[in-house]
N, C-alpha and C positions, 0 to 999 in steps of 0.2 A: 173348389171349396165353397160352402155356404156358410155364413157367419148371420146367426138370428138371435138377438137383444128378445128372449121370452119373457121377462119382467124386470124390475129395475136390476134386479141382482144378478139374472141368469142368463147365460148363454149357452147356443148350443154351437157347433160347428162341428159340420156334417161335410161329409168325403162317400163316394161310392166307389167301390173294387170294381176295378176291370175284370170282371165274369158274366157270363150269357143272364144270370139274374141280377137284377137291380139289388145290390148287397151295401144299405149305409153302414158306415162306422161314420160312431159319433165321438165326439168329443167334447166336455164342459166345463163352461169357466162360471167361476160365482168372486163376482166383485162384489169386496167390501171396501170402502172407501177405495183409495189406491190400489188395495192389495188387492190378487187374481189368484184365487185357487185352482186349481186345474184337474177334474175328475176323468184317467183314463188317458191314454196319449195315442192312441190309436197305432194305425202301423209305419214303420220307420220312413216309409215317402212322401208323408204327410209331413213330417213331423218338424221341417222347417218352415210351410205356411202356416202352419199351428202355432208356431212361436211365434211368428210375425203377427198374427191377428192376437195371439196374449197381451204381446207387448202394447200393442196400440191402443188396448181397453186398459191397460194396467201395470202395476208391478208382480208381475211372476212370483209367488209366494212358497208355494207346496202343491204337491202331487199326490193324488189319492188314486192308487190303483184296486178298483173291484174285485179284480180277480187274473187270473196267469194265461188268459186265453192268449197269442201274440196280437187281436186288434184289439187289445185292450192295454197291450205293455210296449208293445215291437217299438214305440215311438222314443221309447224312456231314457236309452242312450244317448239322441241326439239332443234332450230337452239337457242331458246331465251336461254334457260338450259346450251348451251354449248360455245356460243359466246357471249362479246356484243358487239353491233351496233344499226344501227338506222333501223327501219321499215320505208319504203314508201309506199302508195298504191296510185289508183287511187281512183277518188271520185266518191260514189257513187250515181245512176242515179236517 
């Protein structure tokens, strides 16, 4: 895992798929004071050093899922097992 502070608010944390092409999934946190929004939760093997790097920038608040692909959602079960918050997504088309 890579965990990158891209401005005071933003984080990225980035994971690559074990596949012959270099394939990131990302995942973003937006701290507002305390509180850690979480954009995407990537896929479900991640998804406990995901938490760990949340936690350490902040309080875990809500979860915005983009869209239903699984490296976008597959992580969302274990964020629900281990925090609670509220779920956001977008609506779909």
């Amino acid at each position: 895992m890579n965990l990158r502070q891209l401005s005071e608010h933003v984080y990225q944390c980035e994971f690559e798929l074990d596949v012959p092409l270099r394939i990131p999934v990302h995942t973003w946190f937006i701290k507002d004071g305390d509180d850690v929004y979480i954009v995407d939760t990537g896929i479900e093997r991640f998804a406990d050093a995901q938490i760990r790097a949340a936690l350490a920038i902040g309080n875990p608040k809500a979860i915005l899922l983009t869209h239903g692909h699984s490296d976008h959602i597959g992580g969302a079960s274990k964020w629900l097992e281990s925090l609670i918050f509220r779920f956001l997504r977008t609506r779909k088309n």
